[in-house]
Wavefront OBJ file of the C-alpha trace (Angstrom):
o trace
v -18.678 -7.788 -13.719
v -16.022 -10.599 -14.304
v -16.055 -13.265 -11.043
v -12.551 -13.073 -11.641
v -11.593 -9.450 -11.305
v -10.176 -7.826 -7.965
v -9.201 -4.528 -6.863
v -5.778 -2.936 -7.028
v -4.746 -0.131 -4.765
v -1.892 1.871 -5.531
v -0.143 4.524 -4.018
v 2.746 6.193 -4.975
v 4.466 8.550 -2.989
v 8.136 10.449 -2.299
v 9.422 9.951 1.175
v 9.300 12.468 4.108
v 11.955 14.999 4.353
v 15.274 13.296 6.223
v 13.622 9.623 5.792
v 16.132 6.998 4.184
v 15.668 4.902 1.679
v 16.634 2.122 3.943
v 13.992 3.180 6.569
v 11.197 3.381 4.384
v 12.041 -0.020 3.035
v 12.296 -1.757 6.187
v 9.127 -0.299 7.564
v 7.438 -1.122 3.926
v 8.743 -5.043 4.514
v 7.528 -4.661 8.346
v 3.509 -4.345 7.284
v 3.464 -6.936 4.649
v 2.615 -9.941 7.375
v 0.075 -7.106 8.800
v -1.755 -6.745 4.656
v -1.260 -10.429 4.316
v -3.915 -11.073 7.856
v -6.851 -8.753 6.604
v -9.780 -10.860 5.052
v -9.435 -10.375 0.681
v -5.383 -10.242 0.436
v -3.919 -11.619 -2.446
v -0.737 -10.105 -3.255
v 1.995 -6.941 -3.034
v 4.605 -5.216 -4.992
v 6.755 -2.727 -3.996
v 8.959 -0.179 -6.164
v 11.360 2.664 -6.482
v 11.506 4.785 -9.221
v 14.589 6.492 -10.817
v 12.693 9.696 -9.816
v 13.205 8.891 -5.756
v 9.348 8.001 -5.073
v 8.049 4.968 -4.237
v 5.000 2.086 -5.875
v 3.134 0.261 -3.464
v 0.564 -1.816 -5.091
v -1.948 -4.344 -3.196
v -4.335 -7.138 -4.929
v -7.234 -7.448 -2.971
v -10.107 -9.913 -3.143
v -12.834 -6.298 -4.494
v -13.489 -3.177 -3.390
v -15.202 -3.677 0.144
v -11.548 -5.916 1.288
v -9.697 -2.925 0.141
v -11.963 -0.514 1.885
v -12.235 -2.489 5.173
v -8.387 -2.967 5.222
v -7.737 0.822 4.400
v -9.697 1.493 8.069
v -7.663 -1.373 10.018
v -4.233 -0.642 8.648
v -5.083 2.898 10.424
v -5.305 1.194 13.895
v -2.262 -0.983 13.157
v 1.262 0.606 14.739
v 3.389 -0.302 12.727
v 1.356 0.315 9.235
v 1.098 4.033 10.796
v 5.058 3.819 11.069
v 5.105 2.977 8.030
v 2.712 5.789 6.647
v 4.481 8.438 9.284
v 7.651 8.157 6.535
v 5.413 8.847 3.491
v 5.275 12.698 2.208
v 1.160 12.305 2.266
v 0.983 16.070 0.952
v 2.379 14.960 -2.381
v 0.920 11.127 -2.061
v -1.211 9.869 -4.926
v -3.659 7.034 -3.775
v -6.242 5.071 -6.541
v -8.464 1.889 -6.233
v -8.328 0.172 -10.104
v -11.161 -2.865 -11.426
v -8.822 -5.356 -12.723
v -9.436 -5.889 -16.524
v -7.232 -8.811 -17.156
l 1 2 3 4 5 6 7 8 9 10 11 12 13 14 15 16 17 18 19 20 21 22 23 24 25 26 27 28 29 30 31 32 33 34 35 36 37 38 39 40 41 42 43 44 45 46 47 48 49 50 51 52 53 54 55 56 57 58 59 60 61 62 63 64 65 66 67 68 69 70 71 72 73 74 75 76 77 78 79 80 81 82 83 84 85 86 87 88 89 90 91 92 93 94 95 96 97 98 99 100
C-alpha cells in the first residue's frame, strides 16, 4: 500500500422532500469546521448536480479516520442537522483507496 494514499468518502444524495437548496447548503457549510476537528481530515468538496442531488466528498488521513469520524459526526448536532435534510432512503455512501 502507497504511504501516500488516503481514503475518500463520498456520498451523494437528493434532498428531503420540502428541503431548499439554500438550507441544505447552509447546513452543509455549518459542519465543515466540525470534519475539519476530527483526527485524519484533509480536505472537502461539495457539489450539485444538474440532476438536483448533491456530492459530498471528504479526504481523510485512511480508513480507520474515516471510520472513527463516521461514529462522532453521529453525536455532533449540527452534522445530524445536516444529515436530517438528506433523503437517506435514496443516499449512496462509498469509502474509495486513493490511486493517485
Amino acid at each position: 500500500m502507497n504511504a501516500m494514499q488516503h481514503t475518500i468518502e463520498v456520498v451523494i444524495f437528493p434532498p428531503r422532500s420540502g428541503v431548499t437548496t439554500s438550507q441544505l447548503l447552509a447546513a452543509s457549510a455549518a459542519i465543515t469546521p466540525v470534519l475539519t476537528r476530527m483526527p485524519g481530515f484533509i480536505s472537502r468538496d461539495f457539489g450539485t448536480g444538474e440532476d438536483g442531488q448533491f456530492l459530498d466528498i471528504i479526504h481523510w488521513r485512511d480508513r480507520d479516520a474515516a471510520e472513527l469520524a463516521a461514529q462522532q459526526v453521529m453525536l455532533d448536532a449540527t452534522c445530524c442537522a445536516y444529515f436530517d435534510l438528506m433523503d437517506q432512503t435514496r443516499m449512496h455512501f462509498s469509502y474509495f483507496n486513493q490511486v493517485f
